[in-house]
C-alpha positions in Angstrom: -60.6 65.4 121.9 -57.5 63.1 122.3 -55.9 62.1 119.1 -57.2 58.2 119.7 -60.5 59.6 119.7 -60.0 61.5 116.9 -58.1 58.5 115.3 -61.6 56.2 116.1 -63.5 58.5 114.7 -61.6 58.7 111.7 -62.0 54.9 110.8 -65.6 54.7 112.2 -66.5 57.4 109.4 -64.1 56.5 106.7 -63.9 52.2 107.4 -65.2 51.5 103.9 -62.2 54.0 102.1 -59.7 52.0 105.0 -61.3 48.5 103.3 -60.5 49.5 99.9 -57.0 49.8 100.3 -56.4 47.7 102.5 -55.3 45.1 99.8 -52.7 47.4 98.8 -51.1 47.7 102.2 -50.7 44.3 102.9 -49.2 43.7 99.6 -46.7 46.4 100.2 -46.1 45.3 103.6 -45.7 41.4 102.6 -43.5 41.8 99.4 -41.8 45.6 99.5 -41.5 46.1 103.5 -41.2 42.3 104.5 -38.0 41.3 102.6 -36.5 44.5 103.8 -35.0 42.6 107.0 -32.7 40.7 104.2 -30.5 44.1 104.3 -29.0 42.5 107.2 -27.3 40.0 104.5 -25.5 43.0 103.5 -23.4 42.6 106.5 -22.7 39.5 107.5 -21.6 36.1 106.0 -24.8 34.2 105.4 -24.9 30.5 105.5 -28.4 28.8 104.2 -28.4 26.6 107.1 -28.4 29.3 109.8 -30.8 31.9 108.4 -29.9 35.6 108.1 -30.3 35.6 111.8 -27.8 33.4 112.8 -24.9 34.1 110.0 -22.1 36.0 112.2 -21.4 39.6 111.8 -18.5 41.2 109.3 -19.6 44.5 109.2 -18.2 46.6 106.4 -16.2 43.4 105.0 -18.3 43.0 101.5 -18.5 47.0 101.0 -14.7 46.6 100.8 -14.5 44.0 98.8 -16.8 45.6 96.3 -14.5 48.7 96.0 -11.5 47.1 95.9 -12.8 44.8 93.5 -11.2 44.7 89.7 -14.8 45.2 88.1 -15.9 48.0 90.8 -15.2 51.1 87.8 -16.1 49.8 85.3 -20.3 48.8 87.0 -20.1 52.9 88.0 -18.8 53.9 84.6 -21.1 51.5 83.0 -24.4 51.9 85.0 -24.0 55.7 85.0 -23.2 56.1 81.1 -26.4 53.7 80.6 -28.4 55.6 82.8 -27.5 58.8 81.7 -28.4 57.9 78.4 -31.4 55.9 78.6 -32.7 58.8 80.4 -31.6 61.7 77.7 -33.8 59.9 74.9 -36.7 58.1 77.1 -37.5 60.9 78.7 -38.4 63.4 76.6 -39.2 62.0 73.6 -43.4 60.9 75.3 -43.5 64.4 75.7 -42.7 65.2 72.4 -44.9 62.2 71.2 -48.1 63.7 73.4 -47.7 67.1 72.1 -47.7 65.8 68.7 -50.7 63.8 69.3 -52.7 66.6 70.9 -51.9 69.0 67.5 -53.6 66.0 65.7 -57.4 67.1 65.3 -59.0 64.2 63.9 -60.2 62.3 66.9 -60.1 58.5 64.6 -56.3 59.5 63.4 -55.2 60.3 66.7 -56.6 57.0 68.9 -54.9 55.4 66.0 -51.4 56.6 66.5 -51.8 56.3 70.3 -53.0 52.8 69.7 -49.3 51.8 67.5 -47.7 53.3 70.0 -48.6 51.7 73.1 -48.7 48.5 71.7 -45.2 47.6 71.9 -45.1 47.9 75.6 -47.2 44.6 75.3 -44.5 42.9 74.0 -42.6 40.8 75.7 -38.5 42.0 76.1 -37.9 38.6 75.1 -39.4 39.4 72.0 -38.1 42.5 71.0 -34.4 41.2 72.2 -35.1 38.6 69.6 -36.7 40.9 67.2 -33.7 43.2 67.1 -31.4 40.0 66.6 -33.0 39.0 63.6 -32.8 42.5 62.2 -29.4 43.1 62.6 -28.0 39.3 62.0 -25.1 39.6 59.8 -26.0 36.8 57.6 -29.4 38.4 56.0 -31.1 40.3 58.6 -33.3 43.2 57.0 -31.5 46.7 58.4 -28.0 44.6 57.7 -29.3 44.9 54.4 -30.4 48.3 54.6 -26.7 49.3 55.3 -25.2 47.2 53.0 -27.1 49.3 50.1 -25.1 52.5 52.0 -22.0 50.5 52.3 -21.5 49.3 55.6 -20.2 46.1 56.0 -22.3 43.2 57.5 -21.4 43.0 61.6 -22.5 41.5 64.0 -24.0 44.3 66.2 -24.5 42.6 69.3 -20.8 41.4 69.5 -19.6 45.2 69.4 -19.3 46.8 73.0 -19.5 50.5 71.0 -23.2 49.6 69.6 -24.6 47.8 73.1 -25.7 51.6 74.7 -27.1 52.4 70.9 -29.4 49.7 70.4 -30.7 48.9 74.5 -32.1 52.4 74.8 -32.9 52.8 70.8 -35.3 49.2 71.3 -36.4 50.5 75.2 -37.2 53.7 73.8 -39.3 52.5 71.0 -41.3 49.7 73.5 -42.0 52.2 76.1 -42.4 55.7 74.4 -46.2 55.2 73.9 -46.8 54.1 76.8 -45.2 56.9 78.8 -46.8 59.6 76.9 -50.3 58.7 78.4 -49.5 60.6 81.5 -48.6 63.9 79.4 -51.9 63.1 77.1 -53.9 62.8 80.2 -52.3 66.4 81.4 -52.7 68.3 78.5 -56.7 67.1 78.3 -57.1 68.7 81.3 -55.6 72.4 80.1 -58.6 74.5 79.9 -59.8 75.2 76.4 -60.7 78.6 76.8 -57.2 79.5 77.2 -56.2 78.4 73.9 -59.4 79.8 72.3 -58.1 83.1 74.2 -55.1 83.4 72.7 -56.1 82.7 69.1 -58.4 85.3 69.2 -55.4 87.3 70.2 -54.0 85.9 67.1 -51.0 83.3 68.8 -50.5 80.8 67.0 -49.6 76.8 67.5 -46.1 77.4 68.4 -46.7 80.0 70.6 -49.8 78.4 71.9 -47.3 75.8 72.4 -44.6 77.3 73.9 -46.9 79.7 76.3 -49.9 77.6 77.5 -48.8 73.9 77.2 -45.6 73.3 78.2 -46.3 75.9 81.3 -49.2 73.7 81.9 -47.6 70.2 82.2 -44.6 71.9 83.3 -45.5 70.4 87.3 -46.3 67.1 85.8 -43.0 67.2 83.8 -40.8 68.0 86.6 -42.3 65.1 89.3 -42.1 62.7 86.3 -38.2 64.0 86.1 -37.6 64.0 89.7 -38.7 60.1 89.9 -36.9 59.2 86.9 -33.9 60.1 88.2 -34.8 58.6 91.5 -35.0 55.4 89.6 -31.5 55.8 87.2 -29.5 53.2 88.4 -32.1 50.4 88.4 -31.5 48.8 85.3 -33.1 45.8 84.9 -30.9 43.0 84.5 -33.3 40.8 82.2 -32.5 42.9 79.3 -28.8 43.4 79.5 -28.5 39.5 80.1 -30.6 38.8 76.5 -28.5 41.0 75.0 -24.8 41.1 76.9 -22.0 38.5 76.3 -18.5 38.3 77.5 -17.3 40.7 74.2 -19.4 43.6 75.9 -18.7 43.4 78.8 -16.9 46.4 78.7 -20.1 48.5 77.9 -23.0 46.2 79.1 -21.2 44.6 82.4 -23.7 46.8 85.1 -24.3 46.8 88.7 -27.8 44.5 88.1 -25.8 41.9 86.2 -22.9 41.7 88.3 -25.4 41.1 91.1 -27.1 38.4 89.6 -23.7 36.7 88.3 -22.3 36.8 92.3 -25.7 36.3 94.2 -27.2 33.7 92.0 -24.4 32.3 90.1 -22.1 32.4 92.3 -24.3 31.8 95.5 -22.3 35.2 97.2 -25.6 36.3 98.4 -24.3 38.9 101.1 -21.9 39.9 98.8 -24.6 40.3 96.1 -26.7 42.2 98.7 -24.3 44.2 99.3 -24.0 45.6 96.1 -27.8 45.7 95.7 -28.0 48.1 99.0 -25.2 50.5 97.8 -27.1 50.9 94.4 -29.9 51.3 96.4 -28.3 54.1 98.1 -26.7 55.8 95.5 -30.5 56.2 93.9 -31.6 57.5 97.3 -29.1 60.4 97.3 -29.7 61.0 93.6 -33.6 61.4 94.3 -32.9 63.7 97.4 -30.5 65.6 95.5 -32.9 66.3 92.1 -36.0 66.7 94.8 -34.1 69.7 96.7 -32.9 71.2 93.3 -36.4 71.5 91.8 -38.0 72.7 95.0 -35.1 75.1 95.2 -35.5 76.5 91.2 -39.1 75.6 90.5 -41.1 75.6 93.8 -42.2 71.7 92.5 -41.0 68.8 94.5 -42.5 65.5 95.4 -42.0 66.2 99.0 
């Protein structure tokens, strides 16, 4: 059998499965694959009027510039210390979160606290920006307050590059926590039951059912989760930072998402913009290649 006969009878047995996702492909290949052709801004010098097609060639020209440019250290420094950081704390506090939840016995208790904890990742970053504002104004706000009592003197937070890192990732961390536990809840459902059973006959006890069934058993899911995350580091999005950034933090909240939406949009550099946009893209590549080979290399897990 030749592989287009193998490839028609394929479809002829599974067209319904093909139908289903078939939504899903054409959405990735309108918006995610489409657009990809707009790389080609990248390098050349585009002009609205003649398309991306007809703007002429510079090859390498905005690279340069974005190198050579004043700001170039301080995006890295800034997008990798953000990064770095959101990740430390986002990551593995949901899977502290989900093993506390699954030590919690009483079924009504526990879809409680799962409950308080997803909600905030219904709320819109506009929101919480403004939330946090209001609790750390200097002119009454309730943790301004708080500190006062301790004797700290009323600031304004959001004017201070050294609090910026503290309170994006303290406010993304409590929004998304709940939310990215579910995955770790769903894993550890699936443990079997007779192995915990097992070992408290054996007299183990939660710690050490903890330590030896658990956390060996999520272990996979933990590591692809990881793997992905880092994948992802350097796309910060900009909406936050802008809601929160002015030009006194700079210095610490300047990244490569904002200065690409100050120069593309702004400014109307678009290939200069796109530019940037591709070599962050890059850089996230090579991270996700390099954690992916490290894992497969020291825990036999990798995505591919």
């Amino acid at each position: 059998m030749t592989a287009m006969e193998r490839l028609r009878k394929n479809v002829k047995r599974d067209w319904m499965l093909l139908l289903i996702i078939l939504p899903g492909v054409i959405y990735f290949a309108v918006f995610c694959y489409g657009p990809m052709y707009g790389i080609l801004m990248a390098f050349k010098d585009y002009n609205i009027s003649k398309g991306v097609w007809g703007s002429p060639w510079v090859g390498l020209k905005h690279f340069k510039e974005l190198v050579n440019s004043v700001y170039f250290g301080r995006l890295v420094k800034n997008t990798f210390l953000l990064s770095i950081e959101q990740l430390f704390w986002s990551f593995p506090i949901p899977i502290a979160f989900a093993l506390l939840i699954n030590e919690i016995k009483r079924k009504r208790f526990q879809r409680l606290a799962q409950t308080a904890a997803y909600l905030p990742h219904f709320v819109s970053v506009v929101v919480v920006v403004g939330i946090l504002k209001d609790l750390l104004a200097s002119d009454g706000g309730v943790l301004t307050q708080l500190f006062s009592a301790f004797g700290v003197a009323p600031k304004n937070y959001f004017n201070l590059p050294s609090a910026f890192r503290t309170l994006y990732v303290s406010s993304g961390v409590w929004q998304e926590f709940g939310w990215n536990s579910i995955i770790y809840v769903a894993a550890i459902s699936g443990i079997d039951q007779q192995m915990y059973e097992s070992a408290a006959l054996d007299g183990a006890g939660r710690w050490q059912r903890l330590i030896h069934i658990t956390l060996p058993s999520i272990a996979p899911t933990i590591i692809l989760l990881l793997i992905l995350n880092m994948g992802n580091m350097l796309n910060i999005g900009y909406e936050k930072v802008i809601l929160m950034y002015n030009a006194a933090t700079y210095s610490t909240a300047d990244i490569f998402s904002t200065y690409v939406y100050r120069k593309g949009l702004l400014n109307a550099q678009y290939s200069f913009a796109s530019a940037v946009g591709l070599a962050n893209s890059v850089i996230n590549v090579i991270i996700l290649l390099t954690a992916n080979f490290m894992a497969k290399k020291t825990t036999d897990t990798s995505i591919f």
